[in-house]
C-alpha positions as CSV (number, residue, x, y, z in Angstrom):
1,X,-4.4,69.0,26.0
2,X,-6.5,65.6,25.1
3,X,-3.6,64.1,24.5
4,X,-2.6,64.9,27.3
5,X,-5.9,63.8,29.6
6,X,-5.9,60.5,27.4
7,X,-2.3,59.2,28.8
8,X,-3.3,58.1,32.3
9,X,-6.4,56.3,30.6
10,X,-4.3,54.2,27.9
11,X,-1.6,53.3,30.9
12,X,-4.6,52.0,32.9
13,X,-5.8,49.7,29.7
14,X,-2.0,48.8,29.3
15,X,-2.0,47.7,32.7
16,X,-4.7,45.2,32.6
17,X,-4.1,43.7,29.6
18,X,-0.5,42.9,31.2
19,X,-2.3,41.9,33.9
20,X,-4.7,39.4,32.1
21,X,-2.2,38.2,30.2
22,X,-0.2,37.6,33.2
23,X,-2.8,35.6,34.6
24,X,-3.4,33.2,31.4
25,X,0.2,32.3,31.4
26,X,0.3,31.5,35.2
27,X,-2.9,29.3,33.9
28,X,-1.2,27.6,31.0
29,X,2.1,26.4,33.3
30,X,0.2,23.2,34.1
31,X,-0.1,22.4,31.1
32,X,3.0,23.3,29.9
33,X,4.8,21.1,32.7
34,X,2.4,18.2,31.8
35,X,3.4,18.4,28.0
36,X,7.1,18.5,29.5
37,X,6.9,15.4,30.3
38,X,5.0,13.5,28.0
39,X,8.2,15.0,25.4
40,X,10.9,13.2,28.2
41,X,8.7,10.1,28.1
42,X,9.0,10.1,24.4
43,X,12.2,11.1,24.1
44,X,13.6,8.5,26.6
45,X,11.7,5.8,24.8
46,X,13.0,6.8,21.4
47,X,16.7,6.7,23.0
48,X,15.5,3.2,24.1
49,X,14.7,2.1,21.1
50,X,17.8,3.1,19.4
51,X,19.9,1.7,21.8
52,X,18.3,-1.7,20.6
53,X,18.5,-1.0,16.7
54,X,22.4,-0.2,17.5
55,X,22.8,-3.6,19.7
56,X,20.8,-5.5,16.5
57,X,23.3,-4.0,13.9
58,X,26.2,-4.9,16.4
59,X,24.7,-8.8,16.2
60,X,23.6,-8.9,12.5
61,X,27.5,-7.1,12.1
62,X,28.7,-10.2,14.0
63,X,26.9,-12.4,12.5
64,X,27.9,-11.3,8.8
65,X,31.9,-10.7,9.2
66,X,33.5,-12.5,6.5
67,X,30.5,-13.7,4.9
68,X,28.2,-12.4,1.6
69,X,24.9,-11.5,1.9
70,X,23.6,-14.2,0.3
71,X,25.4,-17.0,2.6
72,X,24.5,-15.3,5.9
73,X,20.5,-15.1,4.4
74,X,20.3,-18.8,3.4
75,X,22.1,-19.6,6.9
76,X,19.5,-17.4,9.0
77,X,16.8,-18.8,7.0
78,X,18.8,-22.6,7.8
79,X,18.7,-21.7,11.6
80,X,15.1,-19.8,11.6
81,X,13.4,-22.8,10.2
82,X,15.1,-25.4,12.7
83,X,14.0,-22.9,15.6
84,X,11.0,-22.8,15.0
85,X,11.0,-26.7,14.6
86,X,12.2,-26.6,18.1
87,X,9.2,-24.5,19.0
88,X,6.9,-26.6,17.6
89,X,8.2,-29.5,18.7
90,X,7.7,-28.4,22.5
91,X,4.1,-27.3,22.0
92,X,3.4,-31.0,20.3
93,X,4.6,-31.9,23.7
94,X,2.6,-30.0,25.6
95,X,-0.5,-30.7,23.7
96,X,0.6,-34.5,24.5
97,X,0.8,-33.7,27.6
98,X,4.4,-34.7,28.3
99,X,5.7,-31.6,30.0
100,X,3.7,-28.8,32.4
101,X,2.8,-25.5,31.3
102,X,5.9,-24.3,33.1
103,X,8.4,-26.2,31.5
104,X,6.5,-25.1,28.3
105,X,5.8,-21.4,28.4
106,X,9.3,-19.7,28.7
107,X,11.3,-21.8,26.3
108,X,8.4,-21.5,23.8
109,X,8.3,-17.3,24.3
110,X,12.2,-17.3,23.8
111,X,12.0,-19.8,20.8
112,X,9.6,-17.5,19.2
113,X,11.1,-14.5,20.2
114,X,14.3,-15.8,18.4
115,X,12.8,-16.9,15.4
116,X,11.2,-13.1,15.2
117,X,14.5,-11.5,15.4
118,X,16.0,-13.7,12.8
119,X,13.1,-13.6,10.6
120,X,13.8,-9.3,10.9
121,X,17.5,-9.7,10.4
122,X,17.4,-11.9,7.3
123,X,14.8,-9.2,5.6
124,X,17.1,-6.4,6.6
125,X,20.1,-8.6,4.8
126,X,17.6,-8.8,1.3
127,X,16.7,-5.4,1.3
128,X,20.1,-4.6,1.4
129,X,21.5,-7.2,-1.2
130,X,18.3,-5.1,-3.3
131,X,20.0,-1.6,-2.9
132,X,23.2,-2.8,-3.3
133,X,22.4,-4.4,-6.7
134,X,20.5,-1.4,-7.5
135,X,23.0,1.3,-7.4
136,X,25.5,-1.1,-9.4
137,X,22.3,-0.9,-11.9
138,X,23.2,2.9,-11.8
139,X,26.4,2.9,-12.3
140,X,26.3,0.7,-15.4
141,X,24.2,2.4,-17.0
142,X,26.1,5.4,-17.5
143,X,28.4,3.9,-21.0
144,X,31.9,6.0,-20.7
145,X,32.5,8.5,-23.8
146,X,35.5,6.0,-24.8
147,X,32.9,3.0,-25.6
148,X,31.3,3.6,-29.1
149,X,27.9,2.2,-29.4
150,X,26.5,2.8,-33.9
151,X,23.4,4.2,-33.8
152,X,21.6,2.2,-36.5
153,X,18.5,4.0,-38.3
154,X,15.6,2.1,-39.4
155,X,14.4,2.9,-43.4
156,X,11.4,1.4,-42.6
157,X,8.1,3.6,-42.3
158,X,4.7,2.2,-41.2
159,X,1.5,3.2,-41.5
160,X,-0.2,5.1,-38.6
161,X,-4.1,5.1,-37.9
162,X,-5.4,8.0,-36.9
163,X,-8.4,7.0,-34.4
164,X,-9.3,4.0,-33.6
165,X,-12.4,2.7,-31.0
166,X,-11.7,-0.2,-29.2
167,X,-15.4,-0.8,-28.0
168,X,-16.3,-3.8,-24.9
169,X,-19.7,-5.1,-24.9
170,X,-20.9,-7.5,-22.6
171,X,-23.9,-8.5,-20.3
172,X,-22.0,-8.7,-17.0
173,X,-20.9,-5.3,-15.5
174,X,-18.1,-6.2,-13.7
175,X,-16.0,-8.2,-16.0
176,X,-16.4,-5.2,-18.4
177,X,-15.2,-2.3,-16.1
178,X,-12.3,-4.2,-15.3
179,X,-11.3,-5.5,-19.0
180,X,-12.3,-1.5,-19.9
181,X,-9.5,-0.4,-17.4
182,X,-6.9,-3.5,-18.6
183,X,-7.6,-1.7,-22.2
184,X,-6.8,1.4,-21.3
185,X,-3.7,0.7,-19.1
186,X,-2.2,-1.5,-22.2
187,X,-2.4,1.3,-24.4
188,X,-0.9,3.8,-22.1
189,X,1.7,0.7,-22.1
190,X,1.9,0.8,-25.6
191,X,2.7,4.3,-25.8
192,X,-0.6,5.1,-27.9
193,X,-2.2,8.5,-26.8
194,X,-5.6,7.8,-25.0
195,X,-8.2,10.2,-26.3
196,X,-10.8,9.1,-24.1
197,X,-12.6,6.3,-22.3
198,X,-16.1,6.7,-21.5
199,X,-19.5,4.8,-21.4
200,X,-22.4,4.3,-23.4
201,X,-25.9,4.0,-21.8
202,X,-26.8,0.4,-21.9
203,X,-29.1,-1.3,-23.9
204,X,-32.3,-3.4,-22.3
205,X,-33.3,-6.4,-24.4
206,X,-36.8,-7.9,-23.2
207,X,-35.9,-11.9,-23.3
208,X,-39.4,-14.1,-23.3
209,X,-39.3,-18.0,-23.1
210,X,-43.0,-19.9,-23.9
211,X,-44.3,-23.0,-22.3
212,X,-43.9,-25.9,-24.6
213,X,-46.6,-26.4,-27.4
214,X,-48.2,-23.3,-26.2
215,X,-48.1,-19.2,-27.1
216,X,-48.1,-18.5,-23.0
217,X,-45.5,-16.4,-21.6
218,X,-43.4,-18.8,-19.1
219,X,-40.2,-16.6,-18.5
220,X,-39.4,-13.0,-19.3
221,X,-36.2,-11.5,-18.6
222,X,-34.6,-8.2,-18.9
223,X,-30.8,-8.2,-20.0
224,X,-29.2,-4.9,-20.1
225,X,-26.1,-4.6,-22.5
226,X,-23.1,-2.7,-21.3
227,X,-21.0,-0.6,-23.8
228,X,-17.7,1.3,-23.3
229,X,-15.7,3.0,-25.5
230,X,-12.0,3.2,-25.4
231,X,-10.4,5.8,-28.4
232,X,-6.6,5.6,-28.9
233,X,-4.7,8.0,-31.4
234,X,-1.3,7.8,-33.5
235,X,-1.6,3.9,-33.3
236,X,1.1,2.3,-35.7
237,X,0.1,-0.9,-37.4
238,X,2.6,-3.6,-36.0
239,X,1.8,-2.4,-32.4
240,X,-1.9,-2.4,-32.6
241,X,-1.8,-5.9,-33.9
242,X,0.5,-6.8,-30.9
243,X,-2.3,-5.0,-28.7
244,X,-5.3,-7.1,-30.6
245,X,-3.5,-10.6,-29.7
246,X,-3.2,-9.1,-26.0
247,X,-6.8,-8.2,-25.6
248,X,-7.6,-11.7,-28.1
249,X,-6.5,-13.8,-25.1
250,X,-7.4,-11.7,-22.4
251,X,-10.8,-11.3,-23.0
252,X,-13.4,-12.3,-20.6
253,X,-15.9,-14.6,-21.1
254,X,-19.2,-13.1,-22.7
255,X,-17.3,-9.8,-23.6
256,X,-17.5,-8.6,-27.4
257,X,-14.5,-6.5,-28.6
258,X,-14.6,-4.5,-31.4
259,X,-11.8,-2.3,-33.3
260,X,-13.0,-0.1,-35.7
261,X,-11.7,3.6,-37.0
262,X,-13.4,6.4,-35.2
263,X,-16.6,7.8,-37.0
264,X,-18.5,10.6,-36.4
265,X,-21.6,8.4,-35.9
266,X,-19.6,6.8,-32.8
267,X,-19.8,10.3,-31.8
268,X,-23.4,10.8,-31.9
269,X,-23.8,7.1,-31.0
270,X,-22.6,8.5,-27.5
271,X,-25.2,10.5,-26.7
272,X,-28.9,9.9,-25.6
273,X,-31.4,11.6,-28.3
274,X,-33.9,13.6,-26.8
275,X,-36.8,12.6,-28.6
276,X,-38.5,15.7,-27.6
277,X,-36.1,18.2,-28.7
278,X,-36.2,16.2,-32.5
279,X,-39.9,16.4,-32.3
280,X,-40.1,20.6,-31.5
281,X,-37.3,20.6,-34.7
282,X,-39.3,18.5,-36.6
283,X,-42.7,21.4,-36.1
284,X,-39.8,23.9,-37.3
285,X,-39.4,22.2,-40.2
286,X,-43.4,21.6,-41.0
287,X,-43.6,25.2,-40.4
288,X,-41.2,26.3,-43.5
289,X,-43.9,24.3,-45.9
290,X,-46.1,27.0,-48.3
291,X,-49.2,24.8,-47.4
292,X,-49.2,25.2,-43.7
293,X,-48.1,28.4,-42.9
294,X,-51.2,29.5,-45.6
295,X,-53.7,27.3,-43.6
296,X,-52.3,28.9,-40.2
297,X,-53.0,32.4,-42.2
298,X,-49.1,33.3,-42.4
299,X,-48.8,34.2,-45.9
């Protein structure tokens, strides 16, 4: 029998939320018809704009019947540069003024105009000399099964350094990061396995200059020296020196390059000591001594 009370009640909640819902789609058909459009306004200006493409590939067909790629790009270039002569020419003349603005403005637009269309037309013709040439790339690389290439085996075994440091100093912070990312890129380049790149907290040297024939202070300068760190791995020994000539004559001025094996007191060197944690460890220490630990009463 609830059940049965409870119908009428859920037919009445049905019936209003159709109704509501009604009511927001009647609210949303404005909209609806406004986005309408805006997709027909799009749509007929992409149809637009293809018809155009289609009518430039018609003329750039035209153009190109019986002729390379190459001919008809050195030809548009030929006629693109004496158009835009031609433009020139006309605004020299009406700077000079030798003709009015009327006689001027048109021919100039459509000069220009040209010249635009050609300049478009001659890149399209490049890009698709580039592909062109590329998938005849493809296809030669392939070697058919009935051309035999010997595969030739080299006896010859070279010695391999394990870890090497290729550390950058320097006093200008810019040069530095830059030469620390060439450094890393070359030896990505050179198929060496990057361990890791990181920095080293820089080093402040006080600098002091003294007046002359005297022991007072006329300058003093603060210079802070940058370090970085790049470590490379599996580094065979003709390739590294390769890579040493490379950074030899790319080095920036006032940049210090050193290549040394990897230590583990480059390792420590990369940290900053915290002077007070060595100075509680140092009290541990003191505290293992007979003598003290008597005189605090301990033993």
């Amino acid at each position: 029998m609830a059940n049965v009370r409870s119908l009428p009640s859920e037919k009445e909640t049905d019936l209003a939320q159709n109704k509501s819902l009604a009511e927001w789609n009647l609210s949303q058909q404005p909209r609806l018809e406004q986005l309408k459009k805006q997709v027909k306004e799009k749509y007929d200006k992409v149809t637009e704009l293809a018809q155009g493409l289609t009518s430039s590939q018609a003329e750039f067909a035209q153009i190109s019947n019986g002729r390379s790629l190459e001919v008809t790009s050195n030809l548009m270039q030929v006629a693109m540069t004496e158009m835009d002569e031609e433009a020139d020419e006309l605004a020299t003349q009406f700077k000079d003024k030798e003709i009015d603005y009327t006689a001027f403005s048109r021919p100039f637009l459509a000069k220009k105009n040209l010249v635009h269309k050609r300049k478009m037309l001659r890149r399209a013709s490049v890009l698709k000399e580039a592909v062109r040439c590329a998938s005849l790339r493809e296809k030669a690389g392939s070697i058919p099964a009935s051309v035999y290439e010997p595969i030739f085996h080299d006896p010859r075994e070279f010695p391999e350094h394990e870890q090497l440091n290729i550390r950058l100093q320097g006093y200008d912070y810019v040069p530095l990061e830059n030469f620390q990312g060439l450094v890393h890129r070359l030896s990505r380049r050179f198929g060496f396995n990057v361990v890791d790149s990181y920095a080293v907290a820089a080093q402040t040297e006080r600098v002091v200059s003294y007046k002359p024939n005297s022991t007072l202070i006329d300058q003093e300068i603060g210079l802070s020296l940058y370090d970085r760190v790049v470590r490379i791995s599996n580094v065979p020994a003709p390739r590294l020196q390769l890579l040493v000539n490379i950074l030899r004559a790319h080095t920036p001025v006032g940049v210090k390059v050193t290549v040394k094996s990897h230590e583990k007191a480059d390792e420590d060197y990369r940290y900053i000591p915290d002077v007070l944690l060595k100075q509680k460890q140092e009290e541990l220490k003191m505290l293992d001594d007979p003598v003290i630990r008597k005189n605090l009463g301990w033993e």
